[in-house]
Structure formats: C-alpha cells, structure tokens
VMD Tcl script that draws the C-alpha trace (Angstrom):
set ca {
  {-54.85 -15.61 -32.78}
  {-53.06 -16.55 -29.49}
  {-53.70 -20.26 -30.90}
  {-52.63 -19.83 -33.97}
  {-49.39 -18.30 -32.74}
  {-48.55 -21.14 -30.41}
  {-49.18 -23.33 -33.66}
  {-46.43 -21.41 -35.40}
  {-43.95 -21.37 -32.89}
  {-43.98 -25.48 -32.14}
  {-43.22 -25.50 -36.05}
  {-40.03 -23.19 -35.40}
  {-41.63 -20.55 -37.22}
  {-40.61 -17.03 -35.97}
  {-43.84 -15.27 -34.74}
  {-43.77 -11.55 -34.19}
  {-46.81 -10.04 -31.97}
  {-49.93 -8.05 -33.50}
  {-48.13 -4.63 -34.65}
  {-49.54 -1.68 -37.27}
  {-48.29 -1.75 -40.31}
  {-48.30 2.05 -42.16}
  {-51.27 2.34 -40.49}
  {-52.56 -0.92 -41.22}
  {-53.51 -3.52 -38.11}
  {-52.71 -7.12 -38.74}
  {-52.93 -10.20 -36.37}
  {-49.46 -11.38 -36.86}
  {-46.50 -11.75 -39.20}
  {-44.11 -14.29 -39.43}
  {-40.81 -14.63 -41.23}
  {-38.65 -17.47 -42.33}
  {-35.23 -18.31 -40.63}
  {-34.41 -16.60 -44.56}
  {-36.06 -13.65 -43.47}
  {-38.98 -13.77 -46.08}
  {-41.99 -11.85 -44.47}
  {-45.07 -13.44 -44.86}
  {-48.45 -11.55 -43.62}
  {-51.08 -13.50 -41.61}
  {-54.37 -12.27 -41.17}
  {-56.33 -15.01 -39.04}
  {-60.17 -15.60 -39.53}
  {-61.93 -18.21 -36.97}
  {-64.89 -17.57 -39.07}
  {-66.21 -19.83 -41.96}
  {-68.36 -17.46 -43.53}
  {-67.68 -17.35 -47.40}
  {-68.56 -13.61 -47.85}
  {-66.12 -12.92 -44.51}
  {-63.33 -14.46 -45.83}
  {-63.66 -13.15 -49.27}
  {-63.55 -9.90 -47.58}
  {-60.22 -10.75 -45.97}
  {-59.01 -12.36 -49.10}
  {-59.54 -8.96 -50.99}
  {-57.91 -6.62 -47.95}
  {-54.73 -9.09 -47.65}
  {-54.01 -8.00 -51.32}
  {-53.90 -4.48 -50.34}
  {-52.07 -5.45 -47.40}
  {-49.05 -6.78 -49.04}
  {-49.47 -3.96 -51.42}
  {-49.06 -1.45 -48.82}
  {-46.00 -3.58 -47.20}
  {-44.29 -4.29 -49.93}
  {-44.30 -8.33 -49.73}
  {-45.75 -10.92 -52.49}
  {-46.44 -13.38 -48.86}
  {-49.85 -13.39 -47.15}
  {-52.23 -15.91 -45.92}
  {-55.84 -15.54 -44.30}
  {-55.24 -18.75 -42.12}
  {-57.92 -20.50 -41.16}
  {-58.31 -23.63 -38.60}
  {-57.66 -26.92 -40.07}
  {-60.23 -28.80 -42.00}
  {-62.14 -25.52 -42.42}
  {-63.64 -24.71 -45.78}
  {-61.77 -22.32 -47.80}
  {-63.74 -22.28 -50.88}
  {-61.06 -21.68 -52.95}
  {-60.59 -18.26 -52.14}
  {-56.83 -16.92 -53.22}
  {-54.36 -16.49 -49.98}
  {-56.93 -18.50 -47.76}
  {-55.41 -21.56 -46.42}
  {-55.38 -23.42 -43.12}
  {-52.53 -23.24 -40.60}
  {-51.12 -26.56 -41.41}
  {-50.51 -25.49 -45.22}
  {-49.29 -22.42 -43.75}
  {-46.74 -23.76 -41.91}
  {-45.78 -26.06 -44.36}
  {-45.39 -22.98 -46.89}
  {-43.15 -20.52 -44.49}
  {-40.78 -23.94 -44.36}
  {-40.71 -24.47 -48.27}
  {-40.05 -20.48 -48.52}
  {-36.74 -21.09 -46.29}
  {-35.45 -23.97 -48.55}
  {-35.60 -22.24 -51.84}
  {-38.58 -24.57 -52.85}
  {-40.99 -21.75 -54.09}
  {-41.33 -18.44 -54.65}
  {-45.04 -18.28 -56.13}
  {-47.25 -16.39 -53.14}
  {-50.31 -18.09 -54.74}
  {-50.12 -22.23 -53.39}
  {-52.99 -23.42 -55.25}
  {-50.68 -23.70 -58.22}
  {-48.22 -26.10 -56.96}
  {-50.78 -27.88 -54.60}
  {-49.20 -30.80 -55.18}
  {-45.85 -29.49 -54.13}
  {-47.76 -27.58 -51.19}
  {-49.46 -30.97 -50.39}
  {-46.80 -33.34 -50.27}
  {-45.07 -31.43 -47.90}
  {-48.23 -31.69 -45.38}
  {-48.35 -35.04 -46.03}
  {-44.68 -35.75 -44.91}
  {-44.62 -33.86 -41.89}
  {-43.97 -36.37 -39.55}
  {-46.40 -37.68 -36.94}
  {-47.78 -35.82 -34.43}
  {-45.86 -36.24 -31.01}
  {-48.44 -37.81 -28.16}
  {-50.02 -34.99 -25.91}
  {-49.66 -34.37 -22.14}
  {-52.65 -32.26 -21.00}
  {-51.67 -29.89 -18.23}
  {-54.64 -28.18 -16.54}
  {-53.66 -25.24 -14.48}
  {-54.44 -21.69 -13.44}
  {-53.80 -19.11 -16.78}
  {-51.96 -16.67 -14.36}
  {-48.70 -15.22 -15.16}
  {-46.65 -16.44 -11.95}
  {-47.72 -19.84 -13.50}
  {-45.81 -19.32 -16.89}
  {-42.49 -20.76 -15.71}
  {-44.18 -23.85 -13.97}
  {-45.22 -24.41 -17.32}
  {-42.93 -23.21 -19.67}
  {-39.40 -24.12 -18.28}
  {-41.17 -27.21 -15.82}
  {-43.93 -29.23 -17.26}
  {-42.99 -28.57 -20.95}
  {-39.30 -28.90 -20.12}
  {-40.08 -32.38 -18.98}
  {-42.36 -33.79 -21.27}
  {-39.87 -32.85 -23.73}
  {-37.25 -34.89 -22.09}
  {-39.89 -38.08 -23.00}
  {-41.60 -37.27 -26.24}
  {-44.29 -35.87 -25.34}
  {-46.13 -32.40 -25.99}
  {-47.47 -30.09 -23.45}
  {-50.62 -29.15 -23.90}
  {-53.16 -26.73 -22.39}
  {-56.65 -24.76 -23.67}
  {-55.28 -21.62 -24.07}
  {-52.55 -22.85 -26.92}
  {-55.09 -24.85 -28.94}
  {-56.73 -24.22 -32.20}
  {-60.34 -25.05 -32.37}
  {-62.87 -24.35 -34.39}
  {-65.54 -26.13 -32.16}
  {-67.13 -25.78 -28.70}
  {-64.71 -25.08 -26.56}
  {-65.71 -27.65 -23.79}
  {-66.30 -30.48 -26.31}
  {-62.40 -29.97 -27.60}
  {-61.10 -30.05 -23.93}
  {-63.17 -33.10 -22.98}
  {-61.53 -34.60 -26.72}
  {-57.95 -33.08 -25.94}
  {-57.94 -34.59 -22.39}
  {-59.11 -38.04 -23.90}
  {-56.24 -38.07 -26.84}
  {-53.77 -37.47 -24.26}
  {-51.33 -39.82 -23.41}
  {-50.76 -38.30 -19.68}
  {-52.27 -35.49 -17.78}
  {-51.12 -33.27 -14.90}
  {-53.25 -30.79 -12.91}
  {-51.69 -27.62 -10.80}
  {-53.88 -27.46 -8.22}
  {-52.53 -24.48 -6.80}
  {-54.97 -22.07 -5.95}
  {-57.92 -24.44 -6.44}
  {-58.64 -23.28 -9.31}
  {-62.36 -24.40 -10.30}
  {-61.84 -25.17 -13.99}
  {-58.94 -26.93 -13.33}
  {-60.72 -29.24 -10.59}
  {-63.02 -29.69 -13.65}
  {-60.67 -31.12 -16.04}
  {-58.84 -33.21 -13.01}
  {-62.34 -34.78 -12.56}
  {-62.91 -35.67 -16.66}
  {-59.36 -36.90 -16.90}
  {-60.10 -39.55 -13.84}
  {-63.61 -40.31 -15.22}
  {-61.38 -40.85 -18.58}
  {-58.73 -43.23 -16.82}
  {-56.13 -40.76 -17.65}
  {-52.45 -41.26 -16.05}
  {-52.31 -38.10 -13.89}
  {-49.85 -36.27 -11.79}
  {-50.59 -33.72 -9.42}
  {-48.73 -31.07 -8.56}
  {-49.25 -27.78 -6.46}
  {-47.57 -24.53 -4.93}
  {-50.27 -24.06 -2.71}
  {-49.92 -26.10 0.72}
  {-52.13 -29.05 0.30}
  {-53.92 -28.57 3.74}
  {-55.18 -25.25 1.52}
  {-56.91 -27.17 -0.81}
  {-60.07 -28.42 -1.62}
  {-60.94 -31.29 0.57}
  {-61.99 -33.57 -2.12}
  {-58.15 -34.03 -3.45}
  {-56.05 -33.75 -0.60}
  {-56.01 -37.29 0.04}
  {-54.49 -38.26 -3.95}
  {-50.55 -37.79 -4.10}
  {-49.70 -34.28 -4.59}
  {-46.15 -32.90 -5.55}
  {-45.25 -29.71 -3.77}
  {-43.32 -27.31 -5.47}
  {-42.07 -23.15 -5.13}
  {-42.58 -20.53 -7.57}
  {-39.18 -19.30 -8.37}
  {-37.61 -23.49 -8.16}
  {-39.06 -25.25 -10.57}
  {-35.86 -26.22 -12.24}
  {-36.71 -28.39 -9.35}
  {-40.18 -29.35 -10.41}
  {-38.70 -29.99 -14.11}
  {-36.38 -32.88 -12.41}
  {-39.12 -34.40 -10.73}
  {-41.91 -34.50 -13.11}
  {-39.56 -35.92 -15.43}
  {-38.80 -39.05 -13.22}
  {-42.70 -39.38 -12.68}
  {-43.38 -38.94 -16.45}
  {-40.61 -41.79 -17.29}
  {-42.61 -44.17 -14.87}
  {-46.12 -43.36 -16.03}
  {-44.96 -43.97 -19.27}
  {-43.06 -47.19 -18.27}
  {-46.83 -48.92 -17.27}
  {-48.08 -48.21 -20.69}
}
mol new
graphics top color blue
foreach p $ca { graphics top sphere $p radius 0.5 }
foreach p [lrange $ca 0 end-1] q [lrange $ca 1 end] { graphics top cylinder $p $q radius 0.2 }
display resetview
C-alpha cells in the first residue's frame, strides 16, 4: 500500500492513512481537491477469484460509507479481468482528477473507457528518475524529503527510492531495472548500509552518473569507497545539502 500511496501523492491526490471505517478496515482513501471520497482497497495479487472477492466487499464498503467511489487498485499492466471497481493505479489517478473537474460522476469507468482512457493517454510524460539509495531510517527522512528530492526538483528530475515504488515483480529485478532507467543516482552512505553499498555497486557496473553523499565521517566507512568523492553533510542542515546537490545535479546533467 505504502507504494501505492506515494503513487497518489506525486499525482496531487490527497491520501489519508489506513483508518476503520464503522468498523470496516480499508487500506486507504483518497479525496479530490472537491472533496469527493473515493475508497481504495489495494490488491498486489492477480488472482481472479481474489479480486472478485474484493470486487464484491468494495460494494458493501461504499454501502456502509455512504459513497458511490471505490476502486480495488491494482499495479499497472496487471490483469483485471473485467471485474467492476478493479482498475490499476494509473486509471485511478486519472479518475480522482476527472471527479475534481466535473467530468464524471458514473463510479463504474468501464462505461466511459474512452473518456477514462484518453485522459491516461494525455498525461504527460513521465519526468526522468534520480535513484537515491540510502538507509530507510527515520533520521534519514529529511535528507531525503526536503534535500535530495528538493533538488532534483529544482532540475526535472524525480526522486526515486525502493520503498516508494510499485511493483508487481521481483523485487531485486525492479531495482536493478529502476537503477538502469535512471537518469542519475546518489547513494547515502551513511552508516554503511549493506544494501545500499549494493545498489552503489550495480549503478557503477551500469555507468550510472552518481553522487555520493554521507553523514557519517568518511574515515567510518567501508574501505572500498572512501577513496570516490564523498559529500559530507549534518542531520538537522540539509537545507545545506539541498544547495549543494543541486549545483552537482546541474553539472551531471550538463555532460549528458
């Protein structure tokens, strides 16, 4: 769900967390900036009799709320098998942003697909990717969030780590493809993390343009990287961090 969320929320919809419902557990519910509510119930699973399951208990859900909006979402390019309320993400999406404009108000897409369908296909195109590899702690959330993602911002670009991406395959096989889609990729070596020394070492075997950065001292670190260019930082500056990445992002790009 935590991927689907993140999905939601670069598409400016407004994401609420996992909450009971009059007694009633759902993964997530989002609204338009209108206000509509619209129920999401999401299934990694491409089992038919699974989903027709879910398909059945979302139209008691929405009974029991009181809202004609509901989706099972499933990952894109999954099979849906024509189940009513199961759609991927990206039709999701694309629905909660026709609900704001007035477009529709029929809970059931399938029966203006092509409406549905030619709003998917005019989404623009996606912005390039910046892989960031880095420890999933929570002191680590601002070097991310209001650093790295500030910055690639500031050039076009899309952050991008593992635990904000929808996949519906092996989880190593959609890093290794993630990391080799990406226009740039920065590791935070801090800690020395293992799994991020992992993906440092694919993205150089992939000729990736990579920064390094790290709020552990370098002399602290594994032996193997201290020799590449590393940019210090603190936990608690990395308005200072943003400033700088951006400058190195702007020349990495400036080689391409």
């Amino acid at each position: 769900m935590r991927q689907i969320k993140s999905r939601l929320i670069r598409s400016e919809v407004q994401v609420t967390a996992p909450f009971p419902m009059k007694g009633l557990l759902m993964d997530a519910a989002l609204t338009t900036p209108a206000n509509t509510l619209i129920l999401i119930d999401a299934r990694i699973s491409t089992d038919k009799d699974v989903l027709t399951t879910a398909s059945s208990n979302l139209e008691r859900f929405k009974e029991v709320i009181g809202t004609e909006h509901g989706f099972v979402a499933v990952p894109i390019g999954a099979p849906t098998y024509d189940l009513p309320n199961v759609e991927p993400l990206d039709r999701v999406v694309a629905y909660a942003k026709m609900l704001d404009k007035g477009e529709r108000e029929d809970n059931v897409p399938r029966r203006k697909a092509r409406d549905l369908d030619a709003v998917v296909q005019a989404e623009p195109e996606k912005p390039k990717t910046l892989f960031v590899a880095m420890p999933f702690a929570q002191e680590y959330e601002d070097t991310f969030f209001l650093a790295i993602s500030a910055a690639a911002q500031q050039h076009g670009l899309v952050a991008q780590r593992m635990d904000a991406i929808v996949y519906d395959d092996l989880i190593m096989t959609k890093m290794h493809k993630s990391i080799t889609s990406s226009a740039l990729f920065i590791a935070d070596l801090s800690q020395g993390n293992p799994n991020v020394m992992y993906e440092l070492g694919y993205a150089k075997a992939k000729n990736r343009p990579t920064i390094l950065i790290s709020a552990t001292p370098v002399a602290e670190l594994p032996f193997d990287v201290r020799g590449w260019p590393v940019t210090q930082y603190k936990l608690g500056q990395v308005h200072k961090l943003a400033a700088e990445l951006s400058k190195q992002i702007k020349e990495l790009k400036a080689k391409e």
